[in-house]
CHARMM-style PDB file with segment names, atoms N, HN, CA, C and O in Angstrom:
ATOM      1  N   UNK     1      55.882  70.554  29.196  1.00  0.00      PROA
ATOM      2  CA  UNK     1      55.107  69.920  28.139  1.00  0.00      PROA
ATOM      3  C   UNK     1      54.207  68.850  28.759  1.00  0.00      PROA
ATOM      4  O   UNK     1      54.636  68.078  29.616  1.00  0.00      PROA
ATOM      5  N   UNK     2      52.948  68.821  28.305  1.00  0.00      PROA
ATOM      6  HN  UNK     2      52.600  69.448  27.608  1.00  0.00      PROA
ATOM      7  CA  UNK     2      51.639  68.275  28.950  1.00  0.00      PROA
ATOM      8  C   UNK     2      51.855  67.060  27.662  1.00  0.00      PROA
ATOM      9  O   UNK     2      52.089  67.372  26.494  1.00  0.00      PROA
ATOM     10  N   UNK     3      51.724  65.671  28.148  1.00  0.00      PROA
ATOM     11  HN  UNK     3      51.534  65.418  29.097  1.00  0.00      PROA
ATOM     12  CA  UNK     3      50.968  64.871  27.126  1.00  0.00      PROA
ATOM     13  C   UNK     3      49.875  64.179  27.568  1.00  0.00      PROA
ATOM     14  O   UNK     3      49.824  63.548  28.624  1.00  0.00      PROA
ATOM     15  N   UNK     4      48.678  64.340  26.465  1.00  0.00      PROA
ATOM     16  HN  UNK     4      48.719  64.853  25.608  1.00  0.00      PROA
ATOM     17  CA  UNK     4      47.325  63.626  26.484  1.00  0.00      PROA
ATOM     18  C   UNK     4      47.584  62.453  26.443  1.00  0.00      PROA
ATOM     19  O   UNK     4      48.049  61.918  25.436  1.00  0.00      PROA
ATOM     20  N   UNK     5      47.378  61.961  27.320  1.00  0.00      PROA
ATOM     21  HN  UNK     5      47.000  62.395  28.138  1.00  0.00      PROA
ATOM     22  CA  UNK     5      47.080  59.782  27.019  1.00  0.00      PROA
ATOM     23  C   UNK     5      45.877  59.436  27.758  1.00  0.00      PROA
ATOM     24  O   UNK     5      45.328  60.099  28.638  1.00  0.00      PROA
ATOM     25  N   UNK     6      45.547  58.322  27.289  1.00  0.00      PROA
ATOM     26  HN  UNK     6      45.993  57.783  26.575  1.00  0.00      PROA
ATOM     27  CA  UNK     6      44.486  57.379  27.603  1.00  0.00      PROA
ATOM     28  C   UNK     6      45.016  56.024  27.459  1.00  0.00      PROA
ATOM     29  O   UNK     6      46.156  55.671  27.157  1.00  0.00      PROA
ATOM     30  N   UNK     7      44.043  55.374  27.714  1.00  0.00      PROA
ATOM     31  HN  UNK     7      43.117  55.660  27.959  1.00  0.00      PROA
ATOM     32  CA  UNK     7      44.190  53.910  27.630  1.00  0.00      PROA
ATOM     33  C   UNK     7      42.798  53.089  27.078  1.00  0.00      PROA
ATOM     34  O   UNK     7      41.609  53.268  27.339  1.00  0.00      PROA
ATOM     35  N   UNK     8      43.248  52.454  26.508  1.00  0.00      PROA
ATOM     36  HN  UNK     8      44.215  52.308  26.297  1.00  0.00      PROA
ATOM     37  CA  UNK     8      41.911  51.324  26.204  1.00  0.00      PROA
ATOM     38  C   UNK     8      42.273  49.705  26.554  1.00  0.00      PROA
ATOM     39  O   UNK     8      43.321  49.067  26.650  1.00  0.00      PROA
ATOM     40  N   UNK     9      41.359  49.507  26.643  1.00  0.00      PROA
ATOM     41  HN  UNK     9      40.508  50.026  26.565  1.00  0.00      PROA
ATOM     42  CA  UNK     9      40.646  48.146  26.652  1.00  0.00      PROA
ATOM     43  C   UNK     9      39.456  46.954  25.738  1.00  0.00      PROA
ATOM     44  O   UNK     9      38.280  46.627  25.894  1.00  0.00      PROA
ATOM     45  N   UNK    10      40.336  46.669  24.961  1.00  0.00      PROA
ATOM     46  HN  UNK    10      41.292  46.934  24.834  1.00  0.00      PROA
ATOM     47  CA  UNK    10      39.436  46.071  24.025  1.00  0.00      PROA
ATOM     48  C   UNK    10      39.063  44.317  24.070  1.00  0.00      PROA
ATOM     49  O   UNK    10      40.004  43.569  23.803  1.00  0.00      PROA
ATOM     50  N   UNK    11      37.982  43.815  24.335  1.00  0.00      PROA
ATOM     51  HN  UNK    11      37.218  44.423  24.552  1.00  0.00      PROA
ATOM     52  CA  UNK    11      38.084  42.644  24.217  1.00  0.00      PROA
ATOM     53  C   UNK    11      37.550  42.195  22.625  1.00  0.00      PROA
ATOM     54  O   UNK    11      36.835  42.870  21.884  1.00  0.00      PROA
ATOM     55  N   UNK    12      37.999  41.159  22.421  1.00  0.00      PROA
ATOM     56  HN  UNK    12      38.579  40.611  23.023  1.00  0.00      PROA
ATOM     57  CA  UNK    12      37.573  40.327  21.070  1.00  0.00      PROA
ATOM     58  C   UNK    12      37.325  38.668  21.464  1.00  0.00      PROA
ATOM     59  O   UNK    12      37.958  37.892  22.181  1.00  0.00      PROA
ATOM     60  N   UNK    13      35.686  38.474  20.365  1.00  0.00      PROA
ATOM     61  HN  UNK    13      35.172  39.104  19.783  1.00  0.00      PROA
ATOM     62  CA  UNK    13      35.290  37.308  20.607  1.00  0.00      PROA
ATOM     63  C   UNK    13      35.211  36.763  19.274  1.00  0.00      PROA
ATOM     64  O   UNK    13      34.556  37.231  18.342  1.00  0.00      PROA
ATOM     65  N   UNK    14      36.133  35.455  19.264  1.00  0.00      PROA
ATOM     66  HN  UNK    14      36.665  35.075  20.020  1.00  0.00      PROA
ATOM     67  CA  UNK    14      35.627  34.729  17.422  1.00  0.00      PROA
ATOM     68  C   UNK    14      35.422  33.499  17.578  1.00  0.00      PROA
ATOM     69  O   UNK    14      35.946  32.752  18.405  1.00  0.00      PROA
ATOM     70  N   UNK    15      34.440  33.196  16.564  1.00  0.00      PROA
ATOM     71  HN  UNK    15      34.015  33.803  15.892  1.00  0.00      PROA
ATOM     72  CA  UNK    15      33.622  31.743  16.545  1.00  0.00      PROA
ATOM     73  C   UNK    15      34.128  31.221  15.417  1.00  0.00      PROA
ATOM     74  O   UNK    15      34.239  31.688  14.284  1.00  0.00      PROA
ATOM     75  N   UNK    16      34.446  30.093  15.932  1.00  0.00      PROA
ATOM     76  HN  UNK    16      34.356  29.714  16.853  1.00  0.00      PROA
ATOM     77  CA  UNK    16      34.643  29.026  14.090  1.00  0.00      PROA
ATOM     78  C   UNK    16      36.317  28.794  14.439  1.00  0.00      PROA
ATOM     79  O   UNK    16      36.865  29.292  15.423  1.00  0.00      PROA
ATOM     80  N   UNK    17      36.944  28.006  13.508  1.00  0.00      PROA
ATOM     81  HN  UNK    17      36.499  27.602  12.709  1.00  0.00      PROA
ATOM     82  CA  UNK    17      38.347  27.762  13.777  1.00  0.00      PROA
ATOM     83  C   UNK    17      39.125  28.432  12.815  1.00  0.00      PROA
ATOM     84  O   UNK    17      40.338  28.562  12.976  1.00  0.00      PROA
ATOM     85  N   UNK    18      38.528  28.873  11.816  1.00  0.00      PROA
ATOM     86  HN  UNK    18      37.542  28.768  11.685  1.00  0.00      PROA
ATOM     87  CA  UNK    18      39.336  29.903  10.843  1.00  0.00      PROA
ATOM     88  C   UNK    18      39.521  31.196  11.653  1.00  0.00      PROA
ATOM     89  O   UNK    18      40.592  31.802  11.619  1.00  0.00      PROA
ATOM     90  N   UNK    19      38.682  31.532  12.239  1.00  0.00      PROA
ATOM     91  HN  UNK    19      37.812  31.039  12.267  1.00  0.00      PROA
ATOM     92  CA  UNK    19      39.160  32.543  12.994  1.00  0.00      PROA
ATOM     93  C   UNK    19      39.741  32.616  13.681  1.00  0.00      PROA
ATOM     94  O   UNK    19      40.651  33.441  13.764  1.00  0.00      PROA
ATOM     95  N   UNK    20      39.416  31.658  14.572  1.00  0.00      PROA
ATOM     96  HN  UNK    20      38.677  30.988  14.504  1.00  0.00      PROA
ATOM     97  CA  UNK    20      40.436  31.638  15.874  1.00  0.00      PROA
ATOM     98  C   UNK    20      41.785  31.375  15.025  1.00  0.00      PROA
ATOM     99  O   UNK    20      42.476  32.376  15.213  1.00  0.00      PROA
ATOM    100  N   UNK    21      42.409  30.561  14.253  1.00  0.00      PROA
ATOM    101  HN  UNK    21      41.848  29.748  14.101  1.00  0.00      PROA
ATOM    102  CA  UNK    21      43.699  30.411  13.679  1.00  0.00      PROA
ATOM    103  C   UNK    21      43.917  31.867  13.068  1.00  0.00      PROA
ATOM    104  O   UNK    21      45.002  32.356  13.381  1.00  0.00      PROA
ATOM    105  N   UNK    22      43.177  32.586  12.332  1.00  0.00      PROA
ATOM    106  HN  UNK    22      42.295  32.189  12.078  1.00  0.00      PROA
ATOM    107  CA  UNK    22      43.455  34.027  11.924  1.00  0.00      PROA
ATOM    108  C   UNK    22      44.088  34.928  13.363  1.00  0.00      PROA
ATOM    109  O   UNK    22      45.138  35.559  13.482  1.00  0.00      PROA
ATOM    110  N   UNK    23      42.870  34.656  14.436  1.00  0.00      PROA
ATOM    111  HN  UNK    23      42.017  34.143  14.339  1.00  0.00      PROA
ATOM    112  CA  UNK    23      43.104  36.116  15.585  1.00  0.00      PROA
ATOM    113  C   UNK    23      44.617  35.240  16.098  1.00  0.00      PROA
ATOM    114  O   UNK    23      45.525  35.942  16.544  1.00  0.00      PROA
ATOM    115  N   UNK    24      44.798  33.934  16.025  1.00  0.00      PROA
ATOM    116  HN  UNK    24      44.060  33.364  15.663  1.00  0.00      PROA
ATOM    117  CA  UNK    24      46.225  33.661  16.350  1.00  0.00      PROA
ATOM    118  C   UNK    24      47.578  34.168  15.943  1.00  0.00      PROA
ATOM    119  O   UNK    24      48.574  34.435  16.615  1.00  0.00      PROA
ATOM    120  N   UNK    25      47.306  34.233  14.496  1.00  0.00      PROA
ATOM    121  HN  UNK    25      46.497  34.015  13.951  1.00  0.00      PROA
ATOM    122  CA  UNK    25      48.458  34.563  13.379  1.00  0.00      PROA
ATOM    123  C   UNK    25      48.650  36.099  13.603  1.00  0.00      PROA
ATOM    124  O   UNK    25      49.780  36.578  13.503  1.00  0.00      PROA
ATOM    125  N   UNK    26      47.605  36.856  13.894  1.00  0.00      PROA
ATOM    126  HN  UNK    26      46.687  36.467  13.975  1.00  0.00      PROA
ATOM    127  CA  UNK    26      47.590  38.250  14.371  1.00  0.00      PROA
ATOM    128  C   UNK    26      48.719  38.473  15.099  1.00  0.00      PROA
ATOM    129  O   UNK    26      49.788  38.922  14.686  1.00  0.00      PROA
ATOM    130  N   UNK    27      48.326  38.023  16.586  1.00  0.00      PROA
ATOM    131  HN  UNK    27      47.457  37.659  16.921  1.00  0.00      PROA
ATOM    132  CA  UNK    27      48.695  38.190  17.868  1.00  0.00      PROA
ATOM    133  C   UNK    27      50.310  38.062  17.501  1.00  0.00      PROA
ATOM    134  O   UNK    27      51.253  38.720  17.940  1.00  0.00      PROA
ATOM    135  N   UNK    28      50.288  36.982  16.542  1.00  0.00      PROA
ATOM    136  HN  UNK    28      49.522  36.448  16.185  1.00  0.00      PROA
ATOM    137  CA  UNK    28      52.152  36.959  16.084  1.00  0.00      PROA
ATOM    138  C   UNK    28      52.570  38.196  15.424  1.00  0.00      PROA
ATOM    139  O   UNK    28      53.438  38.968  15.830  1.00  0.00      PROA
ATOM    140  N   UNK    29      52.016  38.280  14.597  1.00  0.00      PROA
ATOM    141  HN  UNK    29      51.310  37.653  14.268  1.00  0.00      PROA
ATOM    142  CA  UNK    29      52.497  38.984  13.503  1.00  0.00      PROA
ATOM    143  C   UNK    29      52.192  40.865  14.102  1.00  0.00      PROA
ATOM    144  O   UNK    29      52.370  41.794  13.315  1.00  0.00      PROA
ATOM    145  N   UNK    30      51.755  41.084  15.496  1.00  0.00      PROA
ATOM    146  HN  UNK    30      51.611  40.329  16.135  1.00  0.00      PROA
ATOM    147  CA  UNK    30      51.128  42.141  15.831  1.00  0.00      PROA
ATOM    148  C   UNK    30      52.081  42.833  16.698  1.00  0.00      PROA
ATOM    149  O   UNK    30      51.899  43.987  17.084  1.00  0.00      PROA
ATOM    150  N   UNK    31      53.090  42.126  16.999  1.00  0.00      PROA
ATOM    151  HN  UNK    31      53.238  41.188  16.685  1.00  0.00      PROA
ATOM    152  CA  UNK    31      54.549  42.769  17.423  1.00  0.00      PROA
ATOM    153  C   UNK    31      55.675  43.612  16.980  1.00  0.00      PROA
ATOM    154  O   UNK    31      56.505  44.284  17.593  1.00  0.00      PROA
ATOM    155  N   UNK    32      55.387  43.299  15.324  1.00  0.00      PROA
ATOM    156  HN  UNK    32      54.713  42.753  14.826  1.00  0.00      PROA
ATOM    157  CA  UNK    32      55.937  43.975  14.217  1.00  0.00      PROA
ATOM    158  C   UNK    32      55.315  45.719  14.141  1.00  0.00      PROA
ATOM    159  O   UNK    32      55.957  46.749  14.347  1.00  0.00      PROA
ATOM    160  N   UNK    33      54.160  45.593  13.847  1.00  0.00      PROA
ATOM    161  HN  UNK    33      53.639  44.756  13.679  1.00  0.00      PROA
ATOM    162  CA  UNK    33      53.316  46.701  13.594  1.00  0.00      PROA
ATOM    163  C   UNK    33      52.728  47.803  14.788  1.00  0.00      PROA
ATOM    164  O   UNK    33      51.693  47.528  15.395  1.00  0.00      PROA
ATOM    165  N   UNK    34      53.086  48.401  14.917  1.00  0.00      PROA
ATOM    166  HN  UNK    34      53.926  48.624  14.424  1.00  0.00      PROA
ATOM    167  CA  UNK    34      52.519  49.559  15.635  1.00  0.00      PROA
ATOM    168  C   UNK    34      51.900  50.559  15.337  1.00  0.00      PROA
ATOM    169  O   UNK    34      52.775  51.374  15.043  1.00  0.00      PROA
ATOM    170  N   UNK    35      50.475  51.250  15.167  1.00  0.00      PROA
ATOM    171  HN  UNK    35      49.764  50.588  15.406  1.00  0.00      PROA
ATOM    172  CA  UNK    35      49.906  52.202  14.836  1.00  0.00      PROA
ATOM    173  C   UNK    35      50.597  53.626  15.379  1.00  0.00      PROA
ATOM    174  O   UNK    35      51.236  53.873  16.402  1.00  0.00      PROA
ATOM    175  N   UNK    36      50.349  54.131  14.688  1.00  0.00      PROA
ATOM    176  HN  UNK    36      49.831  53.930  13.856  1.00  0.00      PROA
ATOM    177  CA  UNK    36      50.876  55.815  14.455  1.00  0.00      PROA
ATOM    178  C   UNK    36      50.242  56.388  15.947  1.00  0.00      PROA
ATOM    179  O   UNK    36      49.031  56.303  16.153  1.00  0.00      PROA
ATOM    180  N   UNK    37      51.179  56.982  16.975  1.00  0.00      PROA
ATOM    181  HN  UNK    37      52.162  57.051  16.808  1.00  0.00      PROA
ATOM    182  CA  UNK    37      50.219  57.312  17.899  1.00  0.00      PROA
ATOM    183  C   UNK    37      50.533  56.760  19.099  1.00  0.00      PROA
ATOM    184  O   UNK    37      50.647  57.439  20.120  1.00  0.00      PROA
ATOM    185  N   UNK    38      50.714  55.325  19.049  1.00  0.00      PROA
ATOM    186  HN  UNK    38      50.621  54.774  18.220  1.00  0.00      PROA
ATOM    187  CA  UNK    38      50.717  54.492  19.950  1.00  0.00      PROA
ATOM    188  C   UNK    38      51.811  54.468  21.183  1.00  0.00      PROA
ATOM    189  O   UNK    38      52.931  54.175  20.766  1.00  0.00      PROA
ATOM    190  N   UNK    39      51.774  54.613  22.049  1.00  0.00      PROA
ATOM    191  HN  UNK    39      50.864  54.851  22.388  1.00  0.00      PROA
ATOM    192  CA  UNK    39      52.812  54.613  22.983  1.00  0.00      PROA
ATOM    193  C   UNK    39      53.192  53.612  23.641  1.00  0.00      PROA
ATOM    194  O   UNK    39      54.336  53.688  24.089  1.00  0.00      PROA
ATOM    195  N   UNK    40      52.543  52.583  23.876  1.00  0.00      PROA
ATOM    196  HN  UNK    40      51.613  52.522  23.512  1.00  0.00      PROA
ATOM    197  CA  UNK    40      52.817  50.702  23.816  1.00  0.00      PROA
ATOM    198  C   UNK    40      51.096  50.564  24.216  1.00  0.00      PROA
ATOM    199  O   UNK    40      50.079  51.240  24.373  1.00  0.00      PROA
ATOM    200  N   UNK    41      51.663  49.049  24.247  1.00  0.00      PROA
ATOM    201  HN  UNK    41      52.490  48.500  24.119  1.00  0.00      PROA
ATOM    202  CA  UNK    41      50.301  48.055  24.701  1.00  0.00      PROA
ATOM    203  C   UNK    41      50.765  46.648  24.103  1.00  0.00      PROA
ATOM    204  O   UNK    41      51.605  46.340  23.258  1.00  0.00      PROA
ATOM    205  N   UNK    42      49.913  45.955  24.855  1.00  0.00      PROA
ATOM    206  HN  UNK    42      49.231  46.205  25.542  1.00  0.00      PROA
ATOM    207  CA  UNK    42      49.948  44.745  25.204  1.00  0.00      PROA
ATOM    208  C   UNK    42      48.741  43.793  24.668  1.00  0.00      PROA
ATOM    209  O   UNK    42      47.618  44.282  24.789  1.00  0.00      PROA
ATOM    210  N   UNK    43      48.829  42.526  24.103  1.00  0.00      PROA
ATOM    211  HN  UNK    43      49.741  42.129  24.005  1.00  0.00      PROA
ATOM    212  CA  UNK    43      48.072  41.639  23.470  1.00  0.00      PROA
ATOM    213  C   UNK    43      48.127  41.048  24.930  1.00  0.00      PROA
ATOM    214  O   UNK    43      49.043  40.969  25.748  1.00  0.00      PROA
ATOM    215  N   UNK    44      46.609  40.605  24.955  1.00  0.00      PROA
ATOM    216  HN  UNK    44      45.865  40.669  24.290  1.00  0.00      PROA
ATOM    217  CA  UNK    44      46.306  39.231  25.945  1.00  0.00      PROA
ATOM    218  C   UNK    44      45.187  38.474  25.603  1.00  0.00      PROA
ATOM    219  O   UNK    44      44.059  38.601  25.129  1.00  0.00      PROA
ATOM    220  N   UNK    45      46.462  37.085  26.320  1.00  0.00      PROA
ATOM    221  HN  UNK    45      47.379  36.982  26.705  1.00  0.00      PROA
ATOM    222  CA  UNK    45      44.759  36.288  25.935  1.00  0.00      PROA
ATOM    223  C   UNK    45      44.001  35.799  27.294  1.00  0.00      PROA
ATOM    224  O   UNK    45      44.278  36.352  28.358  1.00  0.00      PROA
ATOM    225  N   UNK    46      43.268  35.001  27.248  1.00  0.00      PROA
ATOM    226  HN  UNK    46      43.043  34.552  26.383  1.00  0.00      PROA
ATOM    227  CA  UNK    46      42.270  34.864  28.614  1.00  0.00      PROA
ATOM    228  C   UNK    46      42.303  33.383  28.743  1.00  0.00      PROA
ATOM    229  O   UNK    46      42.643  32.580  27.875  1.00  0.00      PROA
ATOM    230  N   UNK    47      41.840  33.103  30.134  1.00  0.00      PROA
ATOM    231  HN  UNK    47      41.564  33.755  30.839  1.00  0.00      PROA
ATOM    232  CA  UNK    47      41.552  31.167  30.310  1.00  0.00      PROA
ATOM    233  C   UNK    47      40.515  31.212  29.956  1.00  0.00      PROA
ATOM    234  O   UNK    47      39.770  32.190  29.892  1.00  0.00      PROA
ATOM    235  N   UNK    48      40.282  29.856  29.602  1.00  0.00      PROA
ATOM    236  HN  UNK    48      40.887  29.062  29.653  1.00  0.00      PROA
ATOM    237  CA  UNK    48      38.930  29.394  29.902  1.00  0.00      PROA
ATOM    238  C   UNK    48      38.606  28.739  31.725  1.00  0.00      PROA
ATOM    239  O   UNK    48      39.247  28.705  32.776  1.00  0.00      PROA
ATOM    240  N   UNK    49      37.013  28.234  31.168  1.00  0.00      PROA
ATOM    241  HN  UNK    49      36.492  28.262  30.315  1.00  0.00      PROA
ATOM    242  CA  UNK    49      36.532  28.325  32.839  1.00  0.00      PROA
ATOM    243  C   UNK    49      36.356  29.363  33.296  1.00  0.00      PROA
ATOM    244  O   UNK    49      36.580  30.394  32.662  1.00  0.00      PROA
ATOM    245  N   UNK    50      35.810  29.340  34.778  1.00  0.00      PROA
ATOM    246  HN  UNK    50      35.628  28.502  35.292  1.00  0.00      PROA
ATOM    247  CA  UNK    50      35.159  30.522  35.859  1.00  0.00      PROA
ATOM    248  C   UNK    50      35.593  30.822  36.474  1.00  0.00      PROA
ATOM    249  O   UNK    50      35.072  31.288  37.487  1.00  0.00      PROA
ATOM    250  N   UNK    51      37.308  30.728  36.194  1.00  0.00      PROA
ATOM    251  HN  UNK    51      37.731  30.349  35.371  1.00  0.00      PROA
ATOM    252  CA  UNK    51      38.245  31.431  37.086  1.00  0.00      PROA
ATOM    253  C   UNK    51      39.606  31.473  36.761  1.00  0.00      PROA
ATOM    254  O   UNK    51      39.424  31.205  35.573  1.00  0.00      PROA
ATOM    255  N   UNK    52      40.656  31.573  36.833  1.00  0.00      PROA
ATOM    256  HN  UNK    52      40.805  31.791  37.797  1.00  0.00      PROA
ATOM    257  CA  UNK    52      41.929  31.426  36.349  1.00  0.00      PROA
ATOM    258  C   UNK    52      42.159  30.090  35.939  1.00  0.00      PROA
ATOM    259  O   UNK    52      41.787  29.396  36.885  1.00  0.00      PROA
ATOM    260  N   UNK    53      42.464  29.559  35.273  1.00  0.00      PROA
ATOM    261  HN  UNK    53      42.766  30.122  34.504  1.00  0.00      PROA
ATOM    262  CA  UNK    53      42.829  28.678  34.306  1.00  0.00      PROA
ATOM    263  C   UNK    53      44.532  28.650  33.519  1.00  0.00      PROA
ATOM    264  O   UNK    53      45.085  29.717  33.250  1.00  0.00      PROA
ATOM    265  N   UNK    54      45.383  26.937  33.146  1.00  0.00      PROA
ATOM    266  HN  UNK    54      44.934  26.071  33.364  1.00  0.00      PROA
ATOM    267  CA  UNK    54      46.009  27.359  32.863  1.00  0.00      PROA
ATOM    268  C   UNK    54      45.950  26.904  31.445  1.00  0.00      PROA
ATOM    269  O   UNK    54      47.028  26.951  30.852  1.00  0.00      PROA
ATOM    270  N   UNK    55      44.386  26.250  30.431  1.00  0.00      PROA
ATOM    271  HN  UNK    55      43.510  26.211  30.913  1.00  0.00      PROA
ATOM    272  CA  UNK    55      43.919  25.898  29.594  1.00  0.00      PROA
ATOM    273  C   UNK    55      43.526  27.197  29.294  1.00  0.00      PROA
ATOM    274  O   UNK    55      42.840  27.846  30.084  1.00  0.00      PROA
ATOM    275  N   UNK    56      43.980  27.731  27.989  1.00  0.00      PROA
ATOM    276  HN  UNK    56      44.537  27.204  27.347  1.00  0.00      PROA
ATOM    277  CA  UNK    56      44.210  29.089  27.702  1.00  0.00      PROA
ATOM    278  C   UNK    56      42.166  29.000  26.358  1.00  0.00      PROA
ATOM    279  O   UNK    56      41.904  27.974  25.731  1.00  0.00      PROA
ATOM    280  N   UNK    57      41.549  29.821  26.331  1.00  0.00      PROA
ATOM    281  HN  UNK    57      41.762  30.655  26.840  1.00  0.00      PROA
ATOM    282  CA  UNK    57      40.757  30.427  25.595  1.00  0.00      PROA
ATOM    283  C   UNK    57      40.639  30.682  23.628  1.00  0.00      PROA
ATOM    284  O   UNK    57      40.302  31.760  23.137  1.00  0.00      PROA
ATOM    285  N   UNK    58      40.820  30.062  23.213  1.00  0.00      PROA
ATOM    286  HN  UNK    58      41.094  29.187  23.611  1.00  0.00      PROA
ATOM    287  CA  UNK    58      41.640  30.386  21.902  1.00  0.00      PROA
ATOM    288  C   UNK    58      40.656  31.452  21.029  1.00  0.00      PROA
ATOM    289  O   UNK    58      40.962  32.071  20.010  1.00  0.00      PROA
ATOM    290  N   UNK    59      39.348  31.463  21.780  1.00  0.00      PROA
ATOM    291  HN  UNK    59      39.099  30.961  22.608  1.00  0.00      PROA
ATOM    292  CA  UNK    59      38.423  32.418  21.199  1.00  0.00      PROA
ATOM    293  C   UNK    59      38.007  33.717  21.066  1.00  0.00      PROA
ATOM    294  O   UNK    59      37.285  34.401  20.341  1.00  0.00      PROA
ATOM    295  N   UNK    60      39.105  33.866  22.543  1.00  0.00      PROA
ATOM    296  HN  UNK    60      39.691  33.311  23.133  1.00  0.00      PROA
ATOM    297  CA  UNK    60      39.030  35.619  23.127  1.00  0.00      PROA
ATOM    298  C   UNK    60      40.075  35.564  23.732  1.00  0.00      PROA
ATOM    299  O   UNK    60      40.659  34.787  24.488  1.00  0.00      PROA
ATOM    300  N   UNK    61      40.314  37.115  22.995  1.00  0.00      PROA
ATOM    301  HN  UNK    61      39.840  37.746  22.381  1.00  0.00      PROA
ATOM    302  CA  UNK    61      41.584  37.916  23.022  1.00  0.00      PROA
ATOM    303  C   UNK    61      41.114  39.359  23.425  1.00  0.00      PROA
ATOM    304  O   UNK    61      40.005  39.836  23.181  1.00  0.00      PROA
ATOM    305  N   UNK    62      42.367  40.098  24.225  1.00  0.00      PROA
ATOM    306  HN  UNK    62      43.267  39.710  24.423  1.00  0.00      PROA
ATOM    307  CA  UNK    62      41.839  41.347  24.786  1.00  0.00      PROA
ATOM    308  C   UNK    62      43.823  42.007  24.460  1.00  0.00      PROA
ATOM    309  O   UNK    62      44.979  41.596  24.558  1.00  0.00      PROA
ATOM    310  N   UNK    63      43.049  43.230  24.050  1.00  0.00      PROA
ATOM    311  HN  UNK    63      42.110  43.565  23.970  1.00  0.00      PROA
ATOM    312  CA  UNK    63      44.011  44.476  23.483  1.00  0.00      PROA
ATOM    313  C   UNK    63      43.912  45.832  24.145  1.00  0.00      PROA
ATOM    314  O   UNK    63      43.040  46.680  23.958  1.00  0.00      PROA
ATOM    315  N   UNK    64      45.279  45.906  25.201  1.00  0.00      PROA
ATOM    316  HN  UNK    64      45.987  45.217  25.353  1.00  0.00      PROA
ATOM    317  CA  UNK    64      45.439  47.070  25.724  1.00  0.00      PROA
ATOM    318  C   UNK    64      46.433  48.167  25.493  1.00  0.00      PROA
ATOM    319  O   UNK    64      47.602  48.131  25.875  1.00  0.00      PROA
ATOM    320  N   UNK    65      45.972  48.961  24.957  1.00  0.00      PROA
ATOM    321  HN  UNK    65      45.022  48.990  24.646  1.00  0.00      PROA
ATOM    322  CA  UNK    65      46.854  50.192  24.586  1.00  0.00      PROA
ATOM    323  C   UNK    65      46.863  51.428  25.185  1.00  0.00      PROA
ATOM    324  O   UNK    65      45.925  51.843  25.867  1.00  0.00      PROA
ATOM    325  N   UNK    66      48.091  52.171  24.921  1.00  0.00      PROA
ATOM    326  HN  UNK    66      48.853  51.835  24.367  1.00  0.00      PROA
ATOM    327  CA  UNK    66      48.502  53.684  25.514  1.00  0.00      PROA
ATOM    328  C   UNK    66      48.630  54.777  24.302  1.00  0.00      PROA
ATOM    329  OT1 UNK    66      48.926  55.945  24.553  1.00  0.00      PROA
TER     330      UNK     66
END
């Protein structure tokens, strides 16, 4: 038995502080829920600055799935 997979890579960018507190509440609440299909993946978030950072980004978030 052959299975098809892929992977993605999604980044997300939000402006304003309602959002960013929304894409926060997500990221919690996004452990619960799994789409139909899905074989795992992983929420991340990013630093800020021009290089690794340990002052985390609160504006962008990136979503990798199988």
């Amino acid at each position: 038995m052959t299975l098809n997979t892929h992977s993605t890579l999604v980044f997300y960018q939000f402006y304003g502080f309602w959002s960013r507190y929304r894409a926060i509440s997500i990221m919690g609440f996004s452990k619960l829920i799994r789409p139909k299909g899905n074989v795992g993946g992983k929420l991340l978030g990013t630093g800020s600055g021009l290089a690794f950072s340990r002052k985390p980004n609160e504006g962008q978030y990136a979503r990798f799935a199988v």
